[in-house]
ZABA-669757 format. One record per atom (N, C-alpha, C, CB): residue in three letters; x, y, z. Coordinates in steps of 0.2 Angstrom, whole numbers, padded with zeros to 4 digits, always signed. Atoms other than C-alpha are relative to their C-alpha. Glycine has a CB too. Example, Ala and Ser with C-alpha at 12.3 -4.5 7.8 and 13.67 -1.06 7.14 Angstrom:
2
ALA+0004-0006+0000
ALA+0062-0022+0039
ALA+0004+0006+0000
ALA-0005+0000+0006
SER-0004-0006-0001
SER+0068-0005+0036
SER-0004+0005+0003
SER+0002+0002-0007
//
This chain:
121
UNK-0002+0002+0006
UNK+0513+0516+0542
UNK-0005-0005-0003
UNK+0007-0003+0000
UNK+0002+0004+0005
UNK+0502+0508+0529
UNK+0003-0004-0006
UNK-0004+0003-0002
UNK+0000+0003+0006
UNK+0506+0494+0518
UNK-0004-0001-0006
UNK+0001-0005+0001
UNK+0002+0004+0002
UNK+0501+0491+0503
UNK+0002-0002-0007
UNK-0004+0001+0001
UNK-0003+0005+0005
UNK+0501+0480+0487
UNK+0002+0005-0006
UNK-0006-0005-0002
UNK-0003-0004+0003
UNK+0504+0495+0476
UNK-0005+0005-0003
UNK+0005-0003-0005
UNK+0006-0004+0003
UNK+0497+0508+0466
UNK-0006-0002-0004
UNK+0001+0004-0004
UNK+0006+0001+0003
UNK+0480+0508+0457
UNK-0002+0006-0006
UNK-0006+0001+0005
UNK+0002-0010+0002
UNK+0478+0522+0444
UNK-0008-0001-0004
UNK+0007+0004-0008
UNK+0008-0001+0003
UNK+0460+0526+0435
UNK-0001-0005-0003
UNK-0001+0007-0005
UNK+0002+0004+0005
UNK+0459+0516+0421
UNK+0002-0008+0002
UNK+0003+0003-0006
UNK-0002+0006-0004
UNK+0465+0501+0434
UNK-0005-0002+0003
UNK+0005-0001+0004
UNK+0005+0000-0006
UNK+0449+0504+0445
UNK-0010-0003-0003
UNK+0001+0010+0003
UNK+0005+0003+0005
UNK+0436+0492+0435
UNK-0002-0007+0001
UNK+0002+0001-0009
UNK+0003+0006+0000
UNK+0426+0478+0437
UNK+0004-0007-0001
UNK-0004+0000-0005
UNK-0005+0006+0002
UNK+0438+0466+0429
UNK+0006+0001+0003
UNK+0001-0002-0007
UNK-0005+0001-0006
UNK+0452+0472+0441
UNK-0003-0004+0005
UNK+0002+0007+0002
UNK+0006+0003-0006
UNK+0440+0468+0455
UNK+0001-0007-0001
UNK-0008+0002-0001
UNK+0002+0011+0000
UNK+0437+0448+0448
UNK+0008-0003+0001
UNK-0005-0005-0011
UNK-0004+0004+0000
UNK+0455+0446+0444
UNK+0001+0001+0008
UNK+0005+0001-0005
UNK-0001+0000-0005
UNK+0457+0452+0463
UNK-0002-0006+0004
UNK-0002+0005+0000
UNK+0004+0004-0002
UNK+0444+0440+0468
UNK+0000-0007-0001
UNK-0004+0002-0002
UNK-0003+0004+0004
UNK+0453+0427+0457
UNK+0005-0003+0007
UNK+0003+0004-0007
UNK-0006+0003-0005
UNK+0467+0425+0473
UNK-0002-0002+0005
UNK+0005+0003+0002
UNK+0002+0003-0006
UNK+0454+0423+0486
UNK+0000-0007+0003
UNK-0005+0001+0001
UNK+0003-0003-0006
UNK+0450+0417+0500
UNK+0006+0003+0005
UNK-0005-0006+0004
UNK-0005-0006-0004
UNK+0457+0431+0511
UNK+0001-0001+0007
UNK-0003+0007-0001
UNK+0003+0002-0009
UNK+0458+0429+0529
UNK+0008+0002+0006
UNK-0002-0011+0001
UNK-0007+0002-0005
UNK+0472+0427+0544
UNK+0005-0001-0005
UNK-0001-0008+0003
UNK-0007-0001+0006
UNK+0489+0430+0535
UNK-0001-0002-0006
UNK+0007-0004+0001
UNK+0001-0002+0008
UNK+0481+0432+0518
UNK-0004+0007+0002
UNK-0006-0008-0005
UNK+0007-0007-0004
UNK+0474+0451+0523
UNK-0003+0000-0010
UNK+0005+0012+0005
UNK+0004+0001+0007
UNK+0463+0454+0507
UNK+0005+0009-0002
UNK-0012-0001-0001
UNK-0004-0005+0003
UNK+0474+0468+0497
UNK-0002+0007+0001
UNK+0000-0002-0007
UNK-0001-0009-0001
UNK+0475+0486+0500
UNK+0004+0003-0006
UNK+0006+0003+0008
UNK-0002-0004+0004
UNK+0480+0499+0485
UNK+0001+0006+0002
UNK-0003+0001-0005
UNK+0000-0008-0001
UNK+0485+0516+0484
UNK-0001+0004-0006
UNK+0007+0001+0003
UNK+0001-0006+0005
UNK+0482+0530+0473
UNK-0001+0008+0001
UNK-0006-0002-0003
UNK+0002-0007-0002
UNK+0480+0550+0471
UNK-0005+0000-0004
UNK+0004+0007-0002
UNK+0006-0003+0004
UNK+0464+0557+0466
UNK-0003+0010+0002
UNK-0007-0007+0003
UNK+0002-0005-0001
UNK+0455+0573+0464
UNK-0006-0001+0005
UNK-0001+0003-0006
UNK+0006+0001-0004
UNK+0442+0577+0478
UNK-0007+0002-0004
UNK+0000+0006+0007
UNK+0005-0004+0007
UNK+0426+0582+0466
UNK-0006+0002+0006
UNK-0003-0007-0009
UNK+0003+0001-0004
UNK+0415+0580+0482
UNK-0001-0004+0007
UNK-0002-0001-0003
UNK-0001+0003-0006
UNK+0413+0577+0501
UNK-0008+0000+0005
UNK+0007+0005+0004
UNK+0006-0004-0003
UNK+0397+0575+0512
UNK+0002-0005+0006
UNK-0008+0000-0005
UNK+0001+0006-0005
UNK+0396+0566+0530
UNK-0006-0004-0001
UNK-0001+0003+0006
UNK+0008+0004+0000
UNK+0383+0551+0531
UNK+0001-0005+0008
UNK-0001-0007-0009
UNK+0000+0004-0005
UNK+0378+0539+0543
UNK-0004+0005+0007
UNK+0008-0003+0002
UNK+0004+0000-0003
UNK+0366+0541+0557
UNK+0003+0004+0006
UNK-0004-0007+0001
UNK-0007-0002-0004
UNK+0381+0547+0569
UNK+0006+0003-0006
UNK+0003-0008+0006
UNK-0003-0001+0007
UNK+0389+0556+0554
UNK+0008+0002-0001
UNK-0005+0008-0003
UNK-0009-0001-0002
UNK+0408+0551+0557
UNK+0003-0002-0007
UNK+0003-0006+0007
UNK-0004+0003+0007
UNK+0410+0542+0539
UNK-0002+0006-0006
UNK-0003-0008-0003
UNK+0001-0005+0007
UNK+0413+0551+0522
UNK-0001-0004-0003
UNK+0004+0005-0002
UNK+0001+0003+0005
UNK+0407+0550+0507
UNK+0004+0006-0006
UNK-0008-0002-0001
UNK-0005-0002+0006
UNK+0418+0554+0494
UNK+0000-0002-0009
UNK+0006-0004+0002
UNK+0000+0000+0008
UNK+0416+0559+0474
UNK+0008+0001-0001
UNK-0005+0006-0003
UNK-0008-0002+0001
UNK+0434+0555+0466
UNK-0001+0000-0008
UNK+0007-0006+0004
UNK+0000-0001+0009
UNK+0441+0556+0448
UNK+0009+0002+0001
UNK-0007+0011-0005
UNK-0006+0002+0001
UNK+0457+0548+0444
UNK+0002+0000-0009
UNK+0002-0006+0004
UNK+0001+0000+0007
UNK+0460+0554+0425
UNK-0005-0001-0001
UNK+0003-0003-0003
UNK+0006+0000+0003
UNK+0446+0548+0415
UNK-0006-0003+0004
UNK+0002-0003-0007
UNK+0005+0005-0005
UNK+0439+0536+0430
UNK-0003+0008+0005
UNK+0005-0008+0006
UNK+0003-0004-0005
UNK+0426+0545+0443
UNK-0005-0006+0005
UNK-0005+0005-0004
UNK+0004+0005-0003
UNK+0421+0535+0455
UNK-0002+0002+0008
UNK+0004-0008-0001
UNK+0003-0001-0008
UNK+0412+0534+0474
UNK+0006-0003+0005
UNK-0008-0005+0002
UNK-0006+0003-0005
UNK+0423+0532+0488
UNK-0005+0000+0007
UNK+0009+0006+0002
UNK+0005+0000-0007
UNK+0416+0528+0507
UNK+0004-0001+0005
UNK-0005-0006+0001
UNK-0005-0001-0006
UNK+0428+0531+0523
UNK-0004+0001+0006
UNK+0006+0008-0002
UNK+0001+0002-0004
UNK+0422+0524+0537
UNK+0003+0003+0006
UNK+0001-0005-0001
UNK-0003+0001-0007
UNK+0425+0531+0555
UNK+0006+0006-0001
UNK+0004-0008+0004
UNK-0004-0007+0002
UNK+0434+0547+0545
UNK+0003+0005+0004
UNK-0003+0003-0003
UNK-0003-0006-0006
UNK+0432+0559+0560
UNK-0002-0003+0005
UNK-0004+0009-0001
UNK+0000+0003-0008
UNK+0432+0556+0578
UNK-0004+0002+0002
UNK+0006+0002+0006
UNK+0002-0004-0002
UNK+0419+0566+0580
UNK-0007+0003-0006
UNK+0004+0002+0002
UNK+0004-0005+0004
UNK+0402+0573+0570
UNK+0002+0006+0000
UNK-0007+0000+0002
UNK-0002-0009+0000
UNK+0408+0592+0574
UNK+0007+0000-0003
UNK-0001+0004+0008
UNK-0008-0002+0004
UNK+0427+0589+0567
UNK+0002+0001-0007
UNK+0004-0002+0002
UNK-0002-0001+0009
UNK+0435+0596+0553
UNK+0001-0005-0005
UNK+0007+0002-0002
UNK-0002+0007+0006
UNK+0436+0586+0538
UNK+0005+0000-0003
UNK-0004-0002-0005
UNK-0006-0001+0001
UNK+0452+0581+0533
UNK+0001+0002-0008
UNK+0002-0006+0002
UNK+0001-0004+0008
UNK+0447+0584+0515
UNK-0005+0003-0004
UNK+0002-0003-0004
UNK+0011-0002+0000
UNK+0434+0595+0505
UNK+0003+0001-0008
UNK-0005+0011+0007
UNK+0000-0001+0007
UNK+0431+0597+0485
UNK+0003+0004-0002
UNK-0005+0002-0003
UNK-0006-0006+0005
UNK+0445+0604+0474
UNK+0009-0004+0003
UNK-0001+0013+0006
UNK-0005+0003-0003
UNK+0458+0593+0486
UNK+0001-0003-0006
UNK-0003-0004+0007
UNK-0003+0007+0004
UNK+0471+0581+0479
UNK+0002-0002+0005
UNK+0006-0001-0006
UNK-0002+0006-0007
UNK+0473+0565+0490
UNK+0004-0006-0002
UNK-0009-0004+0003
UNK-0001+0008+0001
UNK+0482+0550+0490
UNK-0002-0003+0007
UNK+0008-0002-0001
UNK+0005+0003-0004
UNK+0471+0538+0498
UNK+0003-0009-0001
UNK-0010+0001-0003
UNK-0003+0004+0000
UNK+0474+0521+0503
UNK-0008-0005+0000
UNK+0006+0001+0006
UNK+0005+0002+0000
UNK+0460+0509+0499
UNK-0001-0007-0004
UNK-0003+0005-0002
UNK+0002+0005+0004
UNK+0451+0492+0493
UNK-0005+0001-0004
UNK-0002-0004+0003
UNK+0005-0001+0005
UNK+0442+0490+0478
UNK-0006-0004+0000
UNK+0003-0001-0006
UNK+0005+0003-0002
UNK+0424+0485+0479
UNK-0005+0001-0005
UNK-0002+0001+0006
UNK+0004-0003+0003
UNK+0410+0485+0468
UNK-0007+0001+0003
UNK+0000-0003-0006
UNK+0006-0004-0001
UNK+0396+0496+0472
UNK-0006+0000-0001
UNK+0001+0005-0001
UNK+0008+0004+0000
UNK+0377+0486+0475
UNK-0004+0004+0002
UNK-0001-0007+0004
UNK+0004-0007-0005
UNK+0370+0501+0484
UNK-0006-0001-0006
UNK+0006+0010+0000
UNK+0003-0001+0006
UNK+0355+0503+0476
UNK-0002-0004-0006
UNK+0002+0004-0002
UNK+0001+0003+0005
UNK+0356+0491+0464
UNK+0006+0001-0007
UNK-0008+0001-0002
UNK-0006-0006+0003
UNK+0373+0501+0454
UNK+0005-0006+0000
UNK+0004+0007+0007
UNK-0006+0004+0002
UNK+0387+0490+0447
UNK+0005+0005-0001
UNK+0000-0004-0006
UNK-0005-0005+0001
UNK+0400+0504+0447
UNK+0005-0003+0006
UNK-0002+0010+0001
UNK-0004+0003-0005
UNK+0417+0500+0457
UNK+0001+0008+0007
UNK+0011-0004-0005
UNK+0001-0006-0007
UNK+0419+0511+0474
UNK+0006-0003+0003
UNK-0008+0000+0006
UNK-0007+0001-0004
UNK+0434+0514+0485
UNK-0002-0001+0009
UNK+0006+0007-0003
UNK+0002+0000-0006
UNK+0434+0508+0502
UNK+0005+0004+0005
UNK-0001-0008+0003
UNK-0008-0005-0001
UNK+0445+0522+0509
UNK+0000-0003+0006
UNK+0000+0011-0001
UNK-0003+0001-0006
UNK+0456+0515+0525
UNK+0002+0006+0002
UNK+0006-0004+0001
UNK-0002-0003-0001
UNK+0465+0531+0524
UNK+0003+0005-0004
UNK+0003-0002+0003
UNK-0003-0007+0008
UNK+0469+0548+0513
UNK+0003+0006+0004
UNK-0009+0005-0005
UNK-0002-0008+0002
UNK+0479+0563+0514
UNK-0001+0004-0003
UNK+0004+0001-0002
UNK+0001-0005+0005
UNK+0477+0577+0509
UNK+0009+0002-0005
UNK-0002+0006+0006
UNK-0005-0001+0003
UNK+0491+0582+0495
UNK+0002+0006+0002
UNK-0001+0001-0006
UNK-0002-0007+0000
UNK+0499+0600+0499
UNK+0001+0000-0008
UNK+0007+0004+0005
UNK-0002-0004+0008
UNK+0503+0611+0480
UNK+0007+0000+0002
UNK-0003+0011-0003
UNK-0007+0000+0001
UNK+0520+0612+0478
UNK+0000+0008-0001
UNK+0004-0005-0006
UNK-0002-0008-0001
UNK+0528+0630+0482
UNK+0005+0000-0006
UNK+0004+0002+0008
UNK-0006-0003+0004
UNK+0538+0638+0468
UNK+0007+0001+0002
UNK-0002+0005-0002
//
């Protein structure tokens, strides 16, 4: 079971969410720094890392599209991935903004995502 501070949706996932987030620091010892949740579409999945156990994740929550980065994802370079392009997820994540490169876009630090199932008629 994952706690967390509640949902996030697309148009919540932006820079100035981020500061007001940043606004309640400092985080630490029984202050954990906040966790969100949201669904998003999978638009894109690739392994990275040198030992390729993290994913990198393209998402798109309504009109937002943003990078996601799931750390330690598979137990393993050779195992299935829990999700692949075309997926809906609810993912469980911190919001961060994304310096990679030199890039100011916000990026999801994914702890943990589901896959959705379709709903059966």
């Amino acid at each position: 079971i994952l706690m967390t501070d509640g949902e996030l949706k697309g148009d919540e996932l932006t820079y100035s969410c981020w500061r007001e987030i940043q606004a309640l620091a400092p985080f630490g010892r029984g202050f954990d720094k906040p966790l969100f949740d949201g669904e998003f579409e999978i638009t894109g999945v690739r392994a990275v890392g040198s030992h390729p156990v993290h994913l990198s994740l393209n998402l798109r929550a309504g009109p937002a599209r943003l990078r996601g980065i799931w750390f330690n994802a598979l137990p393993d370079p050779e195992a299935d991935w829990p999700l692949g392009a075309g997926d809906r997820a609810r993912c469980v994540f911190e919001l961060e903004p994304d310096t990679w490169r030199g890039g100011a876009a916000m990026q999801l630090m994914v702890r943990f995502a589901d896959r959705i199932l379709p709903q059966s008629a």
